[in-house]
Phi, psi and omega in degrees: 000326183273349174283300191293352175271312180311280189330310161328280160350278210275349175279326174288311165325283171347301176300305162291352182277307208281333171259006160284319185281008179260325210250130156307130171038092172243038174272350164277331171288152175298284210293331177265353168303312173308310213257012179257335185298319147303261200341325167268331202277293176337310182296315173300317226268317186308289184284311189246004166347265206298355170250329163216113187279123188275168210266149180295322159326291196283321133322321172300301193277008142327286173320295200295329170271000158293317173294293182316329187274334165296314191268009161301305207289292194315337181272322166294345157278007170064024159086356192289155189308149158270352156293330164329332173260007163278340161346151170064337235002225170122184174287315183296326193282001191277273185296356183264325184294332177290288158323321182239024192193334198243355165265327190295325184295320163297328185267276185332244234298334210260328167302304196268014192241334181262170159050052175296339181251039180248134193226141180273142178290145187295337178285343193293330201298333189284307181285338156337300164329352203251341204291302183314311182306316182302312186327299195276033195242326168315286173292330167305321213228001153270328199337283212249069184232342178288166155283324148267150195287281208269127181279348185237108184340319201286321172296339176319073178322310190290336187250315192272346155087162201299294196299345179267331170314297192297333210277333167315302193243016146301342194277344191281337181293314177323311180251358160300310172309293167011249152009270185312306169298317187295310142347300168307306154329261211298357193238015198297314223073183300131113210283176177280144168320125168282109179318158172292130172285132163307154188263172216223109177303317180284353170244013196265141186250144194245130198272118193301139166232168180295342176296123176310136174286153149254112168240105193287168190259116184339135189266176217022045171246358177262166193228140174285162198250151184282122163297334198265165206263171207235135212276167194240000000 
């Protein structure tokens, strides 16, 4: 388990080294947003686990925006193979497939296969909900202080015009629900075990059987029994 988060970790580092130097301000994107919060939340977990074990809550909602930004991506793209974006190489293109495709997978395997007996509140699925809403209330009122006014091509209003817009961000619910359910599924655990009740000698039934007891007899409390037959 701990191998496997350093890899996370150092994957997600990776990812992010690679779209700040490739990228404008990428402190603006959803997906580095996501994936630096996996990078603090792993990394805490890596140094201070064993002494304060982190909340499942938080994790969950860790997942769920590691999800959204794969299954955003994937959709926006009209479903194309994700190595398509390894195509050309280069760092960004390094770094976007490392963001949106290869931590989202990892933090989902790390959700359903580790800390199965940490169990989430029925409500987090709800506050899971508050970050994404704060994001698009972010971009309505920075737009237009970025370089680019709309930070994801599919919001661009001015080039794809409204109606292919709506037609665009109909596909967003679908995998925000996705998402969510799967992070809600998968990440319940598995209730804790009930112990066995001890059995109770005086009330535990012992099952009969045919075999004769051998019980020996104290010794010199037996007397030999006489061969000769006994006169009447």
């Amino acid at each position: 388990m701990t191998a496997w988060r350093i890899l996370l970790v150092t994957a997600a580092v990776a990812g992010l080294v690679c779209l700040a130097t490739s990228i404008g301000r990428p402190w603006a994107y959803f997906t580095v947003q996501s994936n630096v919060m996996l990078a603090l939340y792993y990394g805490w977990r890596l140094v201070n686990d064993r002494r304060k074990p982190a909340s499942a809550d938080v994790k969950g909602a860790v997942t769920l925006y590691l999800l959204v930004t794969c299954l955003v991506n994937y959709v926006s793209r009209d479903l194309a193979n994700p190595l398509a974006l390894l195509a050309g190489g280069g760092i960004r293109r390094l770094g976007n497939f490392l963001l949106h495709y290869v931590t989202p997978v990892m933090a989902l395997v790390d959700w359903t296969a580790f800390d199965r007996s940490r169990r989430v509140r029925w409500a987090a699925p709800f506050a899971w909900l508050g970050y994404p809403l704060l994001y698009g209330a972010f971009v309505l009122v920075a737009s237009p202080n970025l370089p680019r006014r709309y930070v994801y091509p599919f919001l661009n209003v001015e080039r794809l015009g409204r109606p292919s817009r709506r037609r665009r961000s109909q596909r967003w619910p679908p995998s925000w629900c996705s998402a969510t359910l799967c992070s809600a599924s998968t990440g319940s655990g598995p209730n804790p075990r009930t112990p066995e009740p001890a059995l109770d000698p005086c009330t535990t039934h012992v099952p009969w059987t045919d075999a004769p007891s051998r019980t020996a007899a104290p010794p010199g409390t037996g007397r030999k029994q006489s061969s000769r037959p006994t006169r009447s």
